[in-house]
Kinemage of the C-alpha trace (Angstrom):
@kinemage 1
@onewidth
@group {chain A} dominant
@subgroup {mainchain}
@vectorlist {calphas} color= white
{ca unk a 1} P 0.000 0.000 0.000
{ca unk a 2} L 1.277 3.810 -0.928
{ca unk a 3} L 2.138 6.018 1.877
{ca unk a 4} L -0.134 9.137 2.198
{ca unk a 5} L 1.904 11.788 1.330
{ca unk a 6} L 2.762 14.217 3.920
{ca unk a 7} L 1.744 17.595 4.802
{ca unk a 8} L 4.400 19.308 6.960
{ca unk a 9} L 7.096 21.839 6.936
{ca unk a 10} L 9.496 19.568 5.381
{ca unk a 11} L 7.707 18.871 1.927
{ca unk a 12} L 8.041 21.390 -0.380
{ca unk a 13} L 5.257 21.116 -2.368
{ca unk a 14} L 3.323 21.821 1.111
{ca unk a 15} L 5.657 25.188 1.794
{ca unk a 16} L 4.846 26.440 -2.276
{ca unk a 17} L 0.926 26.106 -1.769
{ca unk a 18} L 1.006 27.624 1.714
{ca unk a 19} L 3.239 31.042 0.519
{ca unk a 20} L 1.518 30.820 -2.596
{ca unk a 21} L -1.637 31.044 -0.838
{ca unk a 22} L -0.311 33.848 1.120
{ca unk a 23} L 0.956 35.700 -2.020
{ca unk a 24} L -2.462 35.496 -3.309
{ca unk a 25} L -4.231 36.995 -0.426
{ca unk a 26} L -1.673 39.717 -0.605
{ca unk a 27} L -2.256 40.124 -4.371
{ca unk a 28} L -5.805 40.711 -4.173
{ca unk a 29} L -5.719 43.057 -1.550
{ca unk a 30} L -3.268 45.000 -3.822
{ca unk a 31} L -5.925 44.378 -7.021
{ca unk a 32} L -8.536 46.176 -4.784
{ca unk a 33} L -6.389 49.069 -3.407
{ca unk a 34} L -6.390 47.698 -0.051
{ca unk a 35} L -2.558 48.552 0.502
{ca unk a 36} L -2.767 51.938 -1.451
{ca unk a 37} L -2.893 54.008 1.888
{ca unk a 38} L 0.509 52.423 3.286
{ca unk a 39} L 2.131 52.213 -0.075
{ca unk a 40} L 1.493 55.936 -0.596
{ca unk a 41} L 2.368 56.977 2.388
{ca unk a 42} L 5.653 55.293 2.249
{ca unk a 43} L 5.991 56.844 -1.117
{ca unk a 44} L 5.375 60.316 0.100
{ca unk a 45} L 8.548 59.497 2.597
{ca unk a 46} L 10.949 58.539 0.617
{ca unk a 47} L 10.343 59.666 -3.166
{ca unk a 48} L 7.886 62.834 -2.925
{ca unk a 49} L 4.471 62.029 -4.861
{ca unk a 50} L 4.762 65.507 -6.474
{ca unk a 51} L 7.647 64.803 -8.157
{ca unk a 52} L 7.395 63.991 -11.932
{ca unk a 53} L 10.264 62.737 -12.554
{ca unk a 54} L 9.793 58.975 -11.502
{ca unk a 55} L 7.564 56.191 -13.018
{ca unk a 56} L 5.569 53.839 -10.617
{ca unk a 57} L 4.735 50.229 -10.931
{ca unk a 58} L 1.731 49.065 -11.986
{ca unk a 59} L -0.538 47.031 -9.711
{ca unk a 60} L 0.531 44.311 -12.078
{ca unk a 61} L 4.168 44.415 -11.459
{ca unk a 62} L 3.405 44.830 -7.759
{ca unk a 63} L 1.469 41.376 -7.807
{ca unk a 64} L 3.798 39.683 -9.546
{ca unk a 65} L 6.943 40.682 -7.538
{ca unk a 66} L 4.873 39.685 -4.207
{ca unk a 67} L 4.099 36.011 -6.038
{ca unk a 68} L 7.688 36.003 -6.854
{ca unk a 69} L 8.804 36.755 -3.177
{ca unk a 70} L 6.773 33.951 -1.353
{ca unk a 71} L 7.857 31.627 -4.079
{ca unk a 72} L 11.625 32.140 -2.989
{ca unk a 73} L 10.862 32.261 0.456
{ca unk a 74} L 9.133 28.662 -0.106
{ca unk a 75} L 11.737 27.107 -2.240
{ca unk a 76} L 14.356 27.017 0.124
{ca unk a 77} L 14.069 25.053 3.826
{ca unk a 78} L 15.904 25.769 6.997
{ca unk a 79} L 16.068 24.122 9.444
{ca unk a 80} L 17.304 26.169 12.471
{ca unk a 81} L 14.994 28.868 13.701
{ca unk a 82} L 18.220 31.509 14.023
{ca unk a 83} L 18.286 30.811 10.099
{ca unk a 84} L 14.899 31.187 9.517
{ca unk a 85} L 15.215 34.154 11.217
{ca unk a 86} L 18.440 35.873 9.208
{ca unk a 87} L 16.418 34.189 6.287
{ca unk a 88} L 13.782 36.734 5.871
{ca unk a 89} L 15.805 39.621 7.482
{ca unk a 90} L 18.093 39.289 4.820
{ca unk a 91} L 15.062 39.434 1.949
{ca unk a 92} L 14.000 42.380 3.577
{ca unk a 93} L 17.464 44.231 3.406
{ca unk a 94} L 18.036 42.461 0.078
{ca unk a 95} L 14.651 43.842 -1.250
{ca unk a 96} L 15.528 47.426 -0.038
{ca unk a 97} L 18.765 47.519 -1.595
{ca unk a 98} L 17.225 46.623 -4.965
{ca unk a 99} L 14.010 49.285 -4.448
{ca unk a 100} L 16.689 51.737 -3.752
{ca unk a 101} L 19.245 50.997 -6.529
{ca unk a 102} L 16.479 50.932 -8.982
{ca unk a 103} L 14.849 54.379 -7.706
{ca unk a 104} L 18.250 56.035 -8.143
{ca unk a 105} L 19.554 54.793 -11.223
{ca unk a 106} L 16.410 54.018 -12.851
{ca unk a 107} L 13.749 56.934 -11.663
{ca unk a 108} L 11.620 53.564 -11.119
{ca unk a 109} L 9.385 53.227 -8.359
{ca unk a 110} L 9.201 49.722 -7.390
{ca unk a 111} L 6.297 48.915 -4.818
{ca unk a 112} L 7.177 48.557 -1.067
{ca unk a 113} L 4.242 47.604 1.368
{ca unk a 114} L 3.029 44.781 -0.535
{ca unk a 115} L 6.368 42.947 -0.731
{ca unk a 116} L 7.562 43.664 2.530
{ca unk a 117} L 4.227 42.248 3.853
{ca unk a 118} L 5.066 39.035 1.820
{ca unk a 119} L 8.247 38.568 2.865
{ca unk a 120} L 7.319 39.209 6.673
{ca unk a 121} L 4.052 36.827 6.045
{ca unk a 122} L 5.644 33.756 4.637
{ca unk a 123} L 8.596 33.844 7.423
{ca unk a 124} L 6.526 34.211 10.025
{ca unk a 125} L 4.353 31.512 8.792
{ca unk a 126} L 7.206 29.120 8.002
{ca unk a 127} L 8.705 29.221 11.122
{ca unk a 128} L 5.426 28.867 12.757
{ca unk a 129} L 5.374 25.425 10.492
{ca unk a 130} L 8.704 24.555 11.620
{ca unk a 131} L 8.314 25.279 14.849
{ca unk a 132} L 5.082 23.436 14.694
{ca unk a 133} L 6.696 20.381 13.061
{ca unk a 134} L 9.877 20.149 15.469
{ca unk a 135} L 7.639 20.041 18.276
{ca unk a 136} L 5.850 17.075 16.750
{ca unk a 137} L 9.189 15.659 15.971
{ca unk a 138} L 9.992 15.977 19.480
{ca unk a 139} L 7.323 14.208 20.860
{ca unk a 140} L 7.198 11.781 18.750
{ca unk a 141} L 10.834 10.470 19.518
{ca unk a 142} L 9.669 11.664 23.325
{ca unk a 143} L 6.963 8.831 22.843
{ca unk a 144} L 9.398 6.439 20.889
{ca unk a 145} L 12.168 6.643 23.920
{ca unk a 146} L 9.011 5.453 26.254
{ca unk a 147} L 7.781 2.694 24.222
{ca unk a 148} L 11.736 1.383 23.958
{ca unk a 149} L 12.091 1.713 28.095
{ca unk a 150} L 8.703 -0.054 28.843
{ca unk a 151} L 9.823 -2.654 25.877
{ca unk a 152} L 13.255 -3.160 27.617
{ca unk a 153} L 11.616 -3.382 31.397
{ca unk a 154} L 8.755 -5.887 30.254
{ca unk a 155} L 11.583 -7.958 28.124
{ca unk a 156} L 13.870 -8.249 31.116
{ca unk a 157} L 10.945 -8.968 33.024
{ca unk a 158} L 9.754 -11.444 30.615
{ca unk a 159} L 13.213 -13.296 30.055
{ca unk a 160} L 14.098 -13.302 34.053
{ca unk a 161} L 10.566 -15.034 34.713
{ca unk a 162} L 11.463 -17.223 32.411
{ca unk a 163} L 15.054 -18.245 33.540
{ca unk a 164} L 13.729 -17.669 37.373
{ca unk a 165} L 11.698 -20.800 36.449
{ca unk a 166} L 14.396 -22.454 34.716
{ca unk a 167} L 16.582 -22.269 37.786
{ca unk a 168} L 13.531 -23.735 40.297
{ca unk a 169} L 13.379 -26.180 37.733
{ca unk a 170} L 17.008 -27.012 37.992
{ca unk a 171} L 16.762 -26.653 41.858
{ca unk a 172} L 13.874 -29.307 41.849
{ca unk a 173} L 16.244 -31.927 40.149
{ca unk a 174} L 18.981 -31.445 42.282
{ca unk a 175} L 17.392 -32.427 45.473
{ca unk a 176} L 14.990 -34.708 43.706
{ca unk a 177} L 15.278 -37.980 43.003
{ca unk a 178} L 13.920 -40.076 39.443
{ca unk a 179} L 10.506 -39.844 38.948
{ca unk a 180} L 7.172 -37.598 38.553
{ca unk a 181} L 8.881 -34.481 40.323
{ca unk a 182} L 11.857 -34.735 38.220
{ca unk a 183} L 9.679 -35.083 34.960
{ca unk a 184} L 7.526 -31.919 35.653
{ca unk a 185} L 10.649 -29.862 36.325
{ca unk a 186} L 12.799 -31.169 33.149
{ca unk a 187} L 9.071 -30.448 31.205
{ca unk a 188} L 9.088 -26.476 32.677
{ca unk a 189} L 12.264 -26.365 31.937
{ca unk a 190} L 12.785 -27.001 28.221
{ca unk a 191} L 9.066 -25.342 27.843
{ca unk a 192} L 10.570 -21.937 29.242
{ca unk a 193} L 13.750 -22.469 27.597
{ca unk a 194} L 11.997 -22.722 24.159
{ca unk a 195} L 9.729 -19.827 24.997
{ca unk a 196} L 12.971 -17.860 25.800
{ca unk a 197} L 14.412 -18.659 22.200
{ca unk a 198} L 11.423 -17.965 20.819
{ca unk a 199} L 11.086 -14.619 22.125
{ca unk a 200} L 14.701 -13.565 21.252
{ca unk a 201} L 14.332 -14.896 17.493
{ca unk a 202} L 11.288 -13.209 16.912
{ca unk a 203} L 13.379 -9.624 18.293
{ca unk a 204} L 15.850 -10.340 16.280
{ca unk a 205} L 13.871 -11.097 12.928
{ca unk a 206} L 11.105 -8.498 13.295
{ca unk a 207} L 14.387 -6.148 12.518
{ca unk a 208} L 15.067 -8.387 9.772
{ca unk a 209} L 12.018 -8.505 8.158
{ca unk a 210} L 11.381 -4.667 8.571
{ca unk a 211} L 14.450 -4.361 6.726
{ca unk a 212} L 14.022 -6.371 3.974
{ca unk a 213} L 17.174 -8.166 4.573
{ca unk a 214} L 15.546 -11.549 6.045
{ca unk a 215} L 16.085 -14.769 3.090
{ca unk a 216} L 13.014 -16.734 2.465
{ca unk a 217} L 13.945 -20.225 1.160
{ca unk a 218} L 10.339 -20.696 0.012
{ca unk a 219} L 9.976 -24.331 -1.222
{ca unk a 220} L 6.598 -26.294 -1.756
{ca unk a 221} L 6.710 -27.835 1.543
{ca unk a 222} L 4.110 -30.232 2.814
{ca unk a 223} L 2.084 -29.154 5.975
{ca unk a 224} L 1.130 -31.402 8.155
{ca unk a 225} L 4.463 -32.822 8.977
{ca unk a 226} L 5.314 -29.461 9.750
{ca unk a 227} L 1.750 -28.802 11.661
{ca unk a 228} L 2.766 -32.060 13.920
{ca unk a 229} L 6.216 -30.924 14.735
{ca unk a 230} L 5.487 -27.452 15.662
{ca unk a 231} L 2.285 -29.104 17.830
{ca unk a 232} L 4.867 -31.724 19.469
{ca unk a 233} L 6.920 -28.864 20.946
{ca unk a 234} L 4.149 -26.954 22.263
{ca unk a 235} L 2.477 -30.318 23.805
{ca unk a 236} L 4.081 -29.591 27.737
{ca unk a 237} L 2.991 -26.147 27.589
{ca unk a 238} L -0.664 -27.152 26.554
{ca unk a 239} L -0.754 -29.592 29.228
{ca unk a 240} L 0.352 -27.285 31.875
{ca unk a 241} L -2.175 -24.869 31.075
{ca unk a 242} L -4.716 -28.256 30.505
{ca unk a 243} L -5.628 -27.401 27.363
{ca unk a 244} L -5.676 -30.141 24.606
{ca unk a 245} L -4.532 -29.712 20.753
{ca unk a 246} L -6.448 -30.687 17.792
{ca unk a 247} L -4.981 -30.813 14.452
{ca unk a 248} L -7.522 -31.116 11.014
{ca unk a 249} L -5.299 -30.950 7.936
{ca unk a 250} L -5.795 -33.265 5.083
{ca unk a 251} L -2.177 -34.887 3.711
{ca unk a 252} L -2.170 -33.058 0.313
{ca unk a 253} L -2.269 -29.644 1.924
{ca unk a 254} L 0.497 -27.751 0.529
{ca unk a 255} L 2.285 -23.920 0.767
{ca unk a 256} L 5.017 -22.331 -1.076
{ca unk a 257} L 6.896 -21.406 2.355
{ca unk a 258} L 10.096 -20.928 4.389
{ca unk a 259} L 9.995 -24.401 6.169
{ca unk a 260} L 11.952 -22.991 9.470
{ca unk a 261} L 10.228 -19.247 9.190
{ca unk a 262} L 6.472 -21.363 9.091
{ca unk a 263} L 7.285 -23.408 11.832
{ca unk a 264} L 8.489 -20.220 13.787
{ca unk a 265} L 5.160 -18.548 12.767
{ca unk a 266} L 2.785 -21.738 14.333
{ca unk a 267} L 5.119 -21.575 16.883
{ca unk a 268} L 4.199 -17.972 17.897
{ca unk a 269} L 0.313 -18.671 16.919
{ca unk a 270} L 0.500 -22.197 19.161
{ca unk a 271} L 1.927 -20.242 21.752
{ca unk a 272} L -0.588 -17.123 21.914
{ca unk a 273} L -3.141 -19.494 21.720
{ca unk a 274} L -2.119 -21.579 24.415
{ca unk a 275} L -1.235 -18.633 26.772
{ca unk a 276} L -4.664 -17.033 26.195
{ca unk a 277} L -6.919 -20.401 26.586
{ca unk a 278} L -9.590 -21.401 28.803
{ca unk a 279} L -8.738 -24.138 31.192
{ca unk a 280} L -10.144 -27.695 29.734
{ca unk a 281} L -10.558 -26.256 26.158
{ca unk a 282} L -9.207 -26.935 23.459
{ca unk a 283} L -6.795 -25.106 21.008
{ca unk a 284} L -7.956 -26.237 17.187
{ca unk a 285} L -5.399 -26.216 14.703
{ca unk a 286} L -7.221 -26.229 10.787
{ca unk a 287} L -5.710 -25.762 7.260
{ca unk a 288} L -7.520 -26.078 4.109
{ca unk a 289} L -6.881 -24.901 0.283
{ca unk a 290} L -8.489 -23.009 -2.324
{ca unk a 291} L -8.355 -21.090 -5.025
{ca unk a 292} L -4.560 -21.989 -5.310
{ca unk a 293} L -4.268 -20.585 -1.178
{ca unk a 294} L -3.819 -22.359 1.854
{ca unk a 295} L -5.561 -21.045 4.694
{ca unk a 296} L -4.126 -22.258 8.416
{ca unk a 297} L -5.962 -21.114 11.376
{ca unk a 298} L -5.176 -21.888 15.387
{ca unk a 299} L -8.226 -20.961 17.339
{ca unk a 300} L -8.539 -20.950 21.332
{ca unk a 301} L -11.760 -20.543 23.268
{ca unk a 302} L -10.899 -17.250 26.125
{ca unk a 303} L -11.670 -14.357 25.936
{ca unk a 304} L -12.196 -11.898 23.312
{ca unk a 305} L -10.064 -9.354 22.026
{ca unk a 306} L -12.325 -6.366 21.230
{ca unk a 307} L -12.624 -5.192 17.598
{ca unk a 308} L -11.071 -1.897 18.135
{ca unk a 309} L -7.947 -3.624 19.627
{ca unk a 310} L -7.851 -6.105 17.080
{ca unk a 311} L -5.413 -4.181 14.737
{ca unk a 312} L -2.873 -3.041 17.741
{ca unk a 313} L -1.970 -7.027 18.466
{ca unk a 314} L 0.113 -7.442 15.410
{ca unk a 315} L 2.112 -3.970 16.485
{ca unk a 316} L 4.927 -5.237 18.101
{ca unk a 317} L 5.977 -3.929 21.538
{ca unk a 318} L 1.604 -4.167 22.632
{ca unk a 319} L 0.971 -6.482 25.096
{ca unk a 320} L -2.090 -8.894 24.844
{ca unk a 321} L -5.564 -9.896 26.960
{ca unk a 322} L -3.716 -12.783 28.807
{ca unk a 323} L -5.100 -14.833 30.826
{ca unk a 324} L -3.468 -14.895 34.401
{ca unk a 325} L -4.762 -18.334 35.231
{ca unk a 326} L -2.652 -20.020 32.219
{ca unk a 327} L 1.350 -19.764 31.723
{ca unk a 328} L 3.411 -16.853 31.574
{ca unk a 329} L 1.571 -13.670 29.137
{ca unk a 330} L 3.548 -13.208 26.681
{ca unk a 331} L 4.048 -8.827 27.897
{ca unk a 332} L 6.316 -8.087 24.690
{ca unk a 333} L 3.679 -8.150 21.841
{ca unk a 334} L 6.332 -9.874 19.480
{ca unk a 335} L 5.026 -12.847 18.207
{ca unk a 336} L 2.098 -11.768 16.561
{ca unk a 337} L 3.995 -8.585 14.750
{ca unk a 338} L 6.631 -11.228 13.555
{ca unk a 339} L 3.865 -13.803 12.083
{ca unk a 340} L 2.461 -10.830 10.174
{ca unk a 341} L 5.795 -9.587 9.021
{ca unk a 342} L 6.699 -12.983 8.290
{ca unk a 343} L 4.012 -14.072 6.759
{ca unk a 344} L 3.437 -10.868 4.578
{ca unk a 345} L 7.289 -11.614 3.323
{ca unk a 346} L 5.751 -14.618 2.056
{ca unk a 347} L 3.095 -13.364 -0.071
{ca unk a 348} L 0.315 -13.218 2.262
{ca unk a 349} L -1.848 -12.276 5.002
{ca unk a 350} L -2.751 -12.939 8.343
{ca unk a 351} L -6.226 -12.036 10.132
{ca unk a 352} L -7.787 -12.263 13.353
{ca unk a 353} L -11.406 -13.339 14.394
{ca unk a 354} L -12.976 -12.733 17.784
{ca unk a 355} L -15.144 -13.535 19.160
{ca unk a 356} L -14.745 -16.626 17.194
{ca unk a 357} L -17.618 -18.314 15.056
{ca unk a 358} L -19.306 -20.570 15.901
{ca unk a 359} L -18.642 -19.871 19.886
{ca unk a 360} L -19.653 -16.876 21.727
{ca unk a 361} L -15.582 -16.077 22.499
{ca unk a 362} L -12.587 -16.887 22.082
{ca unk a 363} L -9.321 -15.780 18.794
{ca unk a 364} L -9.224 -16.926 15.743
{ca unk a 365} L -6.276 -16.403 13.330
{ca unk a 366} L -5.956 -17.212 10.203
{ca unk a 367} L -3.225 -17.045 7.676
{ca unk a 368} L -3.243 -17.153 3.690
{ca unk a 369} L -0.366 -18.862 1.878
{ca unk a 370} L 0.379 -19.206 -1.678
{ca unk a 371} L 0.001 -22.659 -2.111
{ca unk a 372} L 2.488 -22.636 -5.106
């Protein structure tokens, strides 16, 4: 999709219209003598009306020498205010020298109100613009700096949860002995562990992707085995959180995909849906194709993600609805922003359904694949 182009200080096509716009004002107050009583007034100072000896400017001359001024004063951009400033101070000088060189070696009267009120106009509104945009500028980085100190604090927070639970884990086998106990805590612990990698891959290719510098070894790759690995590795994590997995895929089902980046991406959508699921539900797992697309959805019954937050789940850095009764939330927002920059590398597109049909709650997401 095109960007929108932008209207601020730093386009110049915006800066033209605005002192063009300005210059046109100006010029029809000039048309209809609005400026006549300054303009003679100033003429009366400095060349004497009653003299006969010098030729005036036509109100034509006057207009176009305003249009001509807040076209110069838009063409070039400072940024600086002290520049802006020395800018249109030195137009005004400049413009003086010139109406007084011409009145003494010409006899020509150029105009002076109208241009000097151009000149003053457009540099007071440009730095207002600049001033204006620099501000925005400002805050915007103001509110970028934020969003990078709460991402750091909830990714520290996130990855020493994790490895706090690691180490219990590893404290549980060291004083225990074979058998369930043991089990549980070698279970936790490769669960967190592969969260943890998860989480730092997906930080590390959401950059990537962005960036355009992330290789896609697309391939036409069957599915399922695919579905059934990714659904083995999330198995311990389901049955902490007693939820159960369900996978419908028929054998042909084919996509034109990244093997290890599609695995990542049901990885992340496994994981989500997990984290987010009601106790003694179950997480659904469904691909079909059509119309040369495979579609592959992973839906969890929990609650729902209203429609006007729908859109800010696949931003990465916003948290989702989790569910404090089920394992860890995932607080970073990452996994869902990768799966749609992933899967958008790959030709497609990724959706979200909630509350999802045919229950009352519960997420839905589905992605569409090329198939070939």
């Amino acid at each position: 999709m095109r960007r929108a182009r932008s209207i601020r200080y730093h386009a110049r096509w915006v800066r033209i219209l605005c002192c063009l716009a300005v210059g046109i004002g100006i010029g029809n107050a000039v048309f209809f003598n609005g400026l006549s009583v300054p303009e003679t007034a100033i003429r009366d100072y400095v060349v004497y009306s009653e003299s006969t000896l010098f030729r005036y400017a036509p109100p034509s001359v006057e207009i176009l020498i305003v249009l001509g001024l807040c076209l110069l004063a838009a063409w070039v951009r400072f940024e600086r205010p002290l520049l802006m400033v020395l800018s249109g101070g030195g137009m005004v000088v400049g413009y003086v020298f010139i109406y007084m060189t011409i009145l003494l070696t010409r006899e020509y009267v150029l105009p002076a109100v109208a241009p000097l009120l151009a000149i003053l106009s457009c540099s007071g509104m440009l730095e207002t613009m600049a001033w204006s945009e620099e501000r925005s500028r400002r805050r915007e980085l103001e509110d970028i700096d934020r969003a990078r100190q709460q991402f750091i604090d909830m990714l520290v927070h996130d990855l020493r949860r994790r490895v706090s639970s690691v180490l219990s884990s590893a404290s549980v086998i060291e004083r225990a002995e074979r058998g369930q106990p043991m089990t549980e805590a070698l279970s936790t612990m490769r669960t967190s562990a592969e969260r943890i990698m998860l989480l730092v891959n997906d930080l590390l290719d959401i950059r990537k992707v962005e960036e355009g510098v992330m290789a896609l070894n697309r391939q036409r790759t069957p599915l399922l085995p695919l579905l059934q690995a990714t659904m083995a590795h999330t198995e311990d994590a389901a049955a902490m959180a007693e939820l159960s997995l369900s996978l419908e895929c028929p054998t042909t089902a084919q996509g034109s995909v990244d093997p290890h980046i599609f695995a990542r991406v049901m990885a992340n959508l496994l994981w989500n849906a997990v984290q987010h699921g009601s106790r003694g539900s179950a997480v659904e797992i469904a691909c079909k194709q059509e119309a040369g697309m495979t579609h592959v959805s992973v839906g969890n019954r929990g609650p729902i993600i209203a429609a006007s937050e729908q859109e800010s789940v696949f931003r990465a850095f916003v948290s989702g609805h989790g569910n404090p009764n089920n394992v860890a939330t995932d607080s970073t927002g990452l996994g869902l922003s990768f799966c749609r920059l992933a899967v958008e590398a790959h030709g497609g597109s990724i959706t979200l359904e909630s509350p999802w049909a045919p229950h009352s709650d519960g997420v839905n997401v589905t992605m569409t694949l090329p198939s070939e």
